[in-house]
C-alpha positions in Angstrom: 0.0 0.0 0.0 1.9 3.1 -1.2 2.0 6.0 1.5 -0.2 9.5 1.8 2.8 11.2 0.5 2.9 9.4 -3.3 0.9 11.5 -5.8 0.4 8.3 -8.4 -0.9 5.0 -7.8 1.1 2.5 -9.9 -2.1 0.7 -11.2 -3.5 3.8 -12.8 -2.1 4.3 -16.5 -0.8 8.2 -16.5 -1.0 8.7 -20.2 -3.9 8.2 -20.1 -4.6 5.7 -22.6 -7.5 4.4 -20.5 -10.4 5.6 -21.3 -13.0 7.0 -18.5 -16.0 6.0 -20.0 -14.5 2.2 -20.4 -13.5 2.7 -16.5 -14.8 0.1 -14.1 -14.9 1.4 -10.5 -16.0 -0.8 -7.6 -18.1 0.8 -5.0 -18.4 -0.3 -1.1 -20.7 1.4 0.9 -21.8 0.1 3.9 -20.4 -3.3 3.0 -22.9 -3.4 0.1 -20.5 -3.7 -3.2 -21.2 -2.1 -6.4 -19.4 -2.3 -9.9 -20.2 1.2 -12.1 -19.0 1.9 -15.4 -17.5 4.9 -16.5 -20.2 5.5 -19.2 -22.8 5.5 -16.9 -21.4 7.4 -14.1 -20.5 10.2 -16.4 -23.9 11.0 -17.7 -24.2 12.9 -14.4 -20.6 14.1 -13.9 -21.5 16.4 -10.9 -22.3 13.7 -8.7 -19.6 12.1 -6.3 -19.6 8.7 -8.2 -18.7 10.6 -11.2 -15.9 12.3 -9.8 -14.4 9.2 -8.7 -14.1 7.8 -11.9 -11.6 11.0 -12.5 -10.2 11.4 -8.8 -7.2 8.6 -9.4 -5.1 10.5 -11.5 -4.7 13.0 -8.3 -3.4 10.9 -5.7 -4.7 10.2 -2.5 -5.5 13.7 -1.7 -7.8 13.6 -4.1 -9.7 10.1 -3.3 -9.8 10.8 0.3 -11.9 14.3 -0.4 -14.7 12.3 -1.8 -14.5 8.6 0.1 -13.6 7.2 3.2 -10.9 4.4 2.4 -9.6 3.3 -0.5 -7.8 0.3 -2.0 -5.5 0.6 -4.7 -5.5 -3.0 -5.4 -8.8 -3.9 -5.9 -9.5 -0.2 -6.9 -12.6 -0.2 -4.5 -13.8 2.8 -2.9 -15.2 2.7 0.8 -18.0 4.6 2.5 -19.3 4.6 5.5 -23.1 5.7 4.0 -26.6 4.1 4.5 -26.8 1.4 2.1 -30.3 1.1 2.2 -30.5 4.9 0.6 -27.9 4.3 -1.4 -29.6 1.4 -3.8 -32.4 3.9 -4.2 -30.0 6.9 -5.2 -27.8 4.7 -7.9 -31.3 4.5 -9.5 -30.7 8.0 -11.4 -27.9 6.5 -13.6 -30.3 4.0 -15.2 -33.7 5.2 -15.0 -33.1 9.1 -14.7 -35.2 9.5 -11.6 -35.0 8.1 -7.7 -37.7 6.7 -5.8 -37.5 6.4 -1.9 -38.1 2.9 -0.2 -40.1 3.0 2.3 -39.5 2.7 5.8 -36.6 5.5 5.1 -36.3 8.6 6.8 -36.8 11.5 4.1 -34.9 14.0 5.9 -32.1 11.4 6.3 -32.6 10.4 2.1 -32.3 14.1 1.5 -29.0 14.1 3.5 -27.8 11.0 1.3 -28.7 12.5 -1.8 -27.0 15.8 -1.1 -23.9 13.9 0.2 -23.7 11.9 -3.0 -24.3 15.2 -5.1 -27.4 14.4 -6.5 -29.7 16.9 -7.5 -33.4 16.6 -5.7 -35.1 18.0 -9.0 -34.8 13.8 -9.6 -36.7 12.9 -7.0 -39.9 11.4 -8.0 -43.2 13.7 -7.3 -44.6 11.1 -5.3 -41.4 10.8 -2.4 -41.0 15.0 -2.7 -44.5 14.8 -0.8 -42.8 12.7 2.0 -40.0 14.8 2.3 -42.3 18.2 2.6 -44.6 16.5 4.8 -41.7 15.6 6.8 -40.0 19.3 7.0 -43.0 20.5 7.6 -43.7 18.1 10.6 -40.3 19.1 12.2 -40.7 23.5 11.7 -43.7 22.5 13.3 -41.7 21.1 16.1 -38.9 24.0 16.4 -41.9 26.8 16.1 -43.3 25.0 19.1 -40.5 24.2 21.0 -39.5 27.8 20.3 -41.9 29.3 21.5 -42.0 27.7 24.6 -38.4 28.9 25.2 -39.3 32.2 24.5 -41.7 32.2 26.8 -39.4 31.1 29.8 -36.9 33.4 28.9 -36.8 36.8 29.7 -35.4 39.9 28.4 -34.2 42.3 30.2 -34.0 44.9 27.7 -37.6 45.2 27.2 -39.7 47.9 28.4 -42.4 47.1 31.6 -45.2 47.6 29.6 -44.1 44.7 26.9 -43.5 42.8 29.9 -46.8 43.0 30.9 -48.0 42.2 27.3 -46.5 39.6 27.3 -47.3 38.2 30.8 -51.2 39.0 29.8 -50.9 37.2 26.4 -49.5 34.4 28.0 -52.7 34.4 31.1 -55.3 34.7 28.1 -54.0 32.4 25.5 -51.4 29.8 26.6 -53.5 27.7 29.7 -50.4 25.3 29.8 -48.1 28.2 31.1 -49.6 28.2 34.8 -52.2 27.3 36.8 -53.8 30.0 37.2 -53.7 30.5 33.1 -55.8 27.0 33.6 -58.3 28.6 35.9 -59.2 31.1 33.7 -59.5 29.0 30.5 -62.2 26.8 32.5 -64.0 30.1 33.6 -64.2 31.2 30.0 -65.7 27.8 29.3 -68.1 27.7 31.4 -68.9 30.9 30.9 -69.4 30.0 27.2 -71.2 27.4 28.3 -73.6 29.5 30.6 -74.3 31.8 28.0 -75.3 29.2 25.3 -77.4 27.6 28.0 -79.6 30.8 28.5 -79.7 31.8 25.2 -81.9 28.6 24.7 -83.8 28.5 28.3 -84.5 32.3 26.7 -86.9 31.1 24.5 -89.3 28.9 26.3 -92.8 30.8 27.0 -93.3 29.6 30.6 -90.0 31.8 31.3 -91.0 34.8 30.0 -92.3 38.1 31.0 -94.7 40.1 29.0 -94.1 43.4 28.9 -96.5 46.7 29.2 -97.1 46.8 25.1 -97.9 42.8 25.5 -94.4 41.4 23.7 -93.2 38.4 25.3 -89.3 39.1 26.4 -86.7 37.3 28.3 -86.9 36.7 31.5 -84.6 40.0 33.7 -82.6 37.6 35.5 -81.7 35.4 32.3 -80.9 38.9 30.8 -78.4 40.2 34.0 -76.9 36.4 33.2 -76.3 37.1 29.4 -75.2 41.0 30.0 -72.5 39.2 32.8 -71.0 37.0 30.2 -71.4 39.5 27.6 -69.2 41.6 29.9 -66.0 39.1 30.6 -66.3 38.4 26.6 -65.5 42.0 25.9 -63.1 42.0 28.7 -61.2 38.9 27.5 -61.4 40.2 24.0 -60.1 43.3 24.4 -56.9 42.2 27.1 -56.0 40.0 24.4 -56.0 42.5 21.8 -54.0 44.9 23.1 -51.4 42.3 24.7 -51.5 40.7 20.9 -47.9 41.1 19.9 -49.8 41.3 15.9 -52.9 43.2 16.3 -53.6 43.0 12.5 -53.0 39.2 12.4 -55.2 39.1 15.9 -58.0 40.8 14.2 -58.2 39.1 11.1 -57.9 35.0 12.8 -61.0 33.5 12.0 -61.6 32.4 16.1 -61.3 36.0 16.7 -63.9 37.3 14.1 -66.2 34.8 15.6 -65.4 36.4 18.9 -66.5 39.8 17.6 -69.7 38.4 15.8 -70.4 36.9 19.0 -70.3 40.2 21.1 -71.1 42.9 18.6 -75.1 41.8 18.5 -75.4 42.4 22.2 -73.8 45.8 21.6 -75.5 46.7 18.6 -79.2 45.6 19.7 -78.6 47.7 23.0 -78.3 50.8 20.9 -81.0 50.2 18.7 -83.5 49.7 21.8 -82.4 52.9 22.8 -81.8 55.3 20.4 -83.6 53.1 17.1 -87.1 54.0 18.1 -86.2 57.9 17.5 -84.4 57.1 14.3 -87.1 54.3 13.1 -90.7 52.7 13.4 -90.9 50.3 16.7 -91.8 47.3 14.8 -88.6 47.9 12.9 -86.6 47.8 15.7 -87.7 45.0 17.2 -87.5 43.0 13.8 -83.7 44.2 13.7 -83.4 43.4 17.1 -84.2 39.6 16.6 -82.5 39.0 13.8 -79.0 40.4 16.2 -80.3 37.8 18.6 -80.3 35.4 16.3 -76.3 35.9 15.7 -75.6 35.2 19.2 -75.0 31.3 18.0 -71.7 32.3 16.7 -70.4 32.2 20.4 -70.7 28.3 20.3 -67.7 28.6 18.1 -66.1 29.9 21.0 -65.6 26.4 22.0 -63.4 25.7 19.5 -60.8 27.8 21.0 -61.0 25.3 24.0 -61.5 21.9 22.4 -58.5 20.5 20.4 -61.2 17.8 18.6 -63.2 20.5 17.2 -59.8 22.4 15.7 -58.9 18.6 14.3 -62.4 18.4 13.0 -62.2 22.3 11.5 -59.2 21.3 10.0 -59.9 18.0 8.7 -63.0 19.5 6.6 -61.0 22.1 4.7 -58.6 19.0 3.8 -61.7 17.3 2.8 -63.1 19.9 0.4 -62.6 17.6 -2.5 -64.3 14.8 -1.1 -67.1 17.1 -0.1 -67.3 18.6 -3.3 -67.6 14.7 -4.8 -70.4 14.2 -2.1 -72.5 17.2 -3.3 -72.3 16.7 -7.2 -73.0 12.9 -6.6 -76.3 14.2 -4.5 -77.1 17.0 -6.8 -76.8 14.6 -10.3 -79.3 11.7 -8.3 -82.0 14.9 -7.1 -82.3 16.0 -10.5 -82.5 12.5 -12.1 -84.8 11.0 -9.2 -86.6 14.2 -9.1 -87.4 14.3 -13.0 -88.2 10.2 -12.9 -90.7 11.0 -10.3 -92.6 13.8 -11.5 -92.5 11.9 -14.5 -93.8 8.2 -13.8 -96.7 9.9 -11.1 -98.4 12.0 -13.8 -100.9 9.0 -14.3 -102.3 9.3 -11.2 -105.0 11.5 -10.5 -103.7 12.1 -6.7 -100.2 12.9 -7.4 -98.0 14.8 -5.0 -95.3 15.6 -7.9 -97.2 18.7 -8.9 -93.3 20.0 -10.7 -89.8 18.9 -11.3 -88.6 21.7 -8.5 -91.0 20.7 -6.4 -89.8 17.1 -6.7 -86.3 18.2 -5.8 -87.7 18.4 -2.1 -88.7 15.0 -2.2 -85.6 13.3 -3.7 -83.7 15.2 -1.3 -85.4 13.6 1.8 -85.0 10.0 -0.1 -81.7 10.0 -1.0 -80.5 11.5 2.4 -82.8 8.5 3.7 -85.1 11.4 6.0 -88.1 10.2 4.5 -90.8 12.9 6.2 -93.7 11.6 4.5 -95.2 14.8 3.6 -94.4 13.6 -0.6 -94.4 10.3 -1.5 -95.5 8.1 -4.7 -98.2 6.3 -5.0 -97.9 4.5 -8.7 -95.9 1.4 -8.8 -93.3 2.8 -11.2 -92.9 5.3 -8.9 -92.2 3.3 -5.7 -89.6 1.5 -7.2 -88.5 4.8 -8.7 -87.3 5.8 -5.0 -86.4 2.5 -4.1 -83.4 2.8 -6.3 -83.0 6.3 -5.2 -82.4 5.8 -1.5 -80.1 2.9 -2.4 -78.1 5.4 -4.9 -78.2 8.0 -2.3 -76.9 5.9 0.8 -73.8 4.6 -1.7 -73.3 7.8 -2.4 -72.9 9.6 1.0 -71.1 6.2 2.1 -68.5 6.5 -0.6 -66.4 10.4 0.3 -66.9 9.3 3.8 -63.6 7.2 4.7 -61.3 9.8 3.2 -62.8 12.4 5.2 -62.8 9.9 8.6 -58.8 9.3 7.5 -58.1 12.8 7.0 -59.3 13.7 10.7 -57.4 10.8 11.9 -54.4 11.7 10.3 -54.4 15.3 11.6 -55.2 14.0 14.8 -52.4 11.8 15.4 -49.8 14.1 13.7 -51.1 16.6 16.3 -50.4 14.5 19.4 -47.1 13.5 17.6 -45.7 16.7 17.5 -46.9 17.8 21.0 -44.9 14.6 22.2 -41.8 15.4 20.1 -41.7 19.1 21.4 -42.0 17.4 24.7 -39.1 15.1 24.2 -36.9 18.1 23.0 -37.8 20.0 25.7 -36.9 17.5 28.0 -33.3 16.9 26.3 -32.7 20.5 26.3 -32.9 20.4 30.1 -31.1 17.4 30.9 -28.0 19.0 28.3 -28.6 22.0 30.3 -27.7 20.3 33.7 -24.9 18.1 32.7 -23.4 21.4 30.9 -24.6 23.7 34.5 -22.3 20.5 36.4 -19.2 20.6 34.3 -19.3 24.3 34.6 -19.6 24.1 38.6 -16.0 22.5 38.9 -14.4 25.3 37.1 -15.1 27.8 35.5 -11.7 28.5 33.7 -11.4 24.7 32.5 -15.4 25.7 31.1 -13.8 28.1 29.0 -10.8 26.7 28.2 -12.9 24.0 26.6 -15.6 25.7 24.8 -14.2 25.9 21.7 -13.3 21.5 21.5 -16.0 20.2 23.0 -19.1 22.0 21.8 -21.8 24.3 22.7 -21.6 25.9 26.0 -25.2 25.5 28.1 -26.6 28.8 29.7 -29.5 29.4 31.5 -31.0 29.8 27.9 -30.7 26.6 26.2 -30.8 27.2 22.5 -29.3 23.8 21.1 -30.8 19.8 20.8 -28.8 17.0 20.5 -31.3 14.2 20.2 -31.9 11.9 17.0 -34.5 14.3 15.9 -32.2 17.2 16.1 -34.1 20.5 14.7 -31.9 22.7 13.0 -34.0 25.7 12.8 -33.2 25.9 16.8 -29.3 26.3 16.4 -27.6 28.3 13.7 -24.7 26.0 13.9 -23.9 23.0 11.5 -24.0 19.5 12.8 -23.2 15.9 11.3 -24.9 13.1 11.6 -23.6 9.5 10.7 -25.9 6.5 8.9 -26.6 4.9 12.2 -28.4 8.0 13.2 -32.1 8.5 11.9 -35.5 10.4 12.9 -37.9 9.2 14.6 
């Protein structure tokens, strides 16, 4: 085995009468061996494999920059790479295009690909969806974990008053910060709760007043109840808006607009019975009055805000718009066919129901939805077998968009309670660094600093780094390595 030193290997031919595209190069990675030819390699002569078919006439200097061992005699080229990921990535100098196998990590496949020089644009479409998903899933993780570290630290450079913006933002919006942010997350339940609750007893005529004109109205002491949780509404509302660090992005959230059309009617109502009657007839103002209190259902939303499920379930219908969108056309195409069968086949009868096609719509509706009120129905035998095969068409097609839409709220769930455990666990790694680096530092401080520089990041009271197998790099502007036995989990 010649030494670092020697420039030229004696098996290589230095006129270069050999040929690279006739070149035969052996390839070990991982103890997986591969034989390339030149002529294949160099269709792609950025990548690493192609540069090795050029790299012998340089000496060792110039093999050791793109391998890990080498030996001269057998001409075979070491690396200490995932095997697994490289038989998917040698796939580009055959076919033109990679495909991941599954079961790999796509972070750790990107890592491969860039490390053999292989451009992602040859990624199939299909395994680029992994690989976002997958980035996605872990800035999810850093913009959580981050946020959780900025909200333990504290900066003394800030003014009071953003201080106390931020102290309030965290009481109103973060419950997990402290118990008494729990307290008053149940209080705005319930309160929520309370005011749903009364809205509806509102309604029933045993408890209500009549007034001097003769109007029935709410009972006063369901009325003090709904004006007290009108109140904290407007008073949680408005503490969160001005301790929002974005007021513009606060204002335009869709939770918040549903917080506003939830208080606004109680506002707005309340000036029209006060100063509408001077401005208007009385009738009018009632009428605009109960079409307000008809918008106090928006505050139901308001559990939403509360309840993780209904978020998942929010989410997991605008996911499911083209499945929806499916559902309806298949409904819409079997009401107008059903509809237009029916009207058609119950002419003959002298006591038909099907008076029109649109009128008709009304009763395919009910039939393929399988409601069935009774109020239209055929009475010809055409006709009965007519909606027969109706609701059977309508049940198969409300079954069929249903599983995707079931999967998608599944899917979201569990990637939910995923991340929330994997911000956890980096949380939890963070701290445990933090105290093994706070226990080296306690025996000396010069010896700390002396080795600062060798051994790695130094741990403050601020931990900023992760070094678990899921390490996020958006937390850490500094550049680490990781080596095949490593993957994310």
């Amino acid at each position: 085995i010649k030494m670092a030193g020697d420039s030229r290997f004696p098996d290589v031919d230095t006129d270069g009468s050999e040929k690279s595209e006739e070149m035969e190069i052996v390839v070990n990675v991982g103890g997986v061996r591969q034989v390339f030819y030149g002529d294949n390699l160099n269709q792609y002569p950025e990548t690493r494999l192609a540069e090795l078919v050029n790299c012998l006439s340089g000496g060792y200097d110039s093999i050791f920059s793109l391998c890990d061992d080498y030996d001269p005699g057998k001409r075979e080229f070491y690396f200490d790479r995932d095997p697994d990921a490289f038989k998917c990535i040698i796939d580009v100098y055959y076919f033109g295009e990679i495909h991941m196998k599954k079961g790999i990590c796509p972070i750790c496949f990107k890592n491969e690909m860039e490390f053999w020089k292989v451009d992602l644009k040859f990624l199939d479409d299909c395994c680029k969806t992994h690989l976002s998903e997958k980035k996605e899933e872990l800035e999810e993780i850093a913009r959580r974990v981050q946020l959780i570290l900025d909200d333990l630290g504290v900066d003394a450079s800030e003014s009071r008053w953003k201080r106390c913006q931020k102290c309030i933002w965290k009481f109103l919006e973060k419950p997990e910060s402290s118990y008494p942010a729990r307290v008053i997350a149940v209080l705005s339940f319930l309160f929520i709760l309370t005011s749903s609750v009364v809205m509806c007893v509102g309604t029933i005529p045993d408890l209500q007043v009549v007034d001097a004109e003769g109007n029935r109205m709410e009972h006063p002491t369901l009325d003090s109840i709904e004006t007290a949780c009108i109140g904290w509404f407007t008073m949680e509302y408005v503490l969160r808006l001005i301790s929002s660090p974005n007021k513009l992005h606060f204002a335009l959230s869709f939770m918040n607009i549903v917080d506003v059309l939830a208080i606004l009617p109680f506002y707005v109502s309340l000036t029209l019975t006060h100063l509408g009657a001077k401005l208007m007839e009385l009738s009018n103002v009632q009428q605009a009055v109960q079409a307000l209190r008809i918008m106090r259902i928006a505050r139901i939303f308001k559990l939403a805000r509360h309840s993780s499920g209904l978020q998942t379930l929010t989410y997991a219908l605008k996911r499911s718009f083209k499945e929806l969108g499916l559902l309806l056309m298949y409904l819409a195409v079997g009401i107008f066919v059903f509809s237009a069968l029916g009207y058609t086949m119950e002419q003959s009868h002298p006591e038909t129901l099907f008076k029109s096609i649109p009128q008709s719509f009304w009763w395919a509706i009910i039939t393929m939805t399988t409601v069935g009120y009774g109020d239209i129905y055929p009475k010809t035998t055409l006709g009965k077998l007519n909606a027969a095969i109706s609701f059977l068409c309508g049940v198969i097609a409300i079954a069929l968009p249903i599983h995707p839409i079931i999967n998608n709220f599944v899917r979201y769930y569990n990637k939910q309670r995923v991340l929330e455990t994997a911000a956890k666990h980096e949380l939890e790694l963070m701290e445990l660094n933090s105290a093994e680096g706070k226990a080296t530092g306690s025996r000396s401080e010069l010896e700390e600093l002396s080795r600062e520089d060798n051994e790695g990041p130094f741990y403050s009271s601020r931990i900023k780094v992760s070094h678990s197998d899921t390490f996020i790099h958006l937390l850490s502007e500094e550049k680490h390595y990781r080596t095949r036995l490593q993957s994310c989990k």
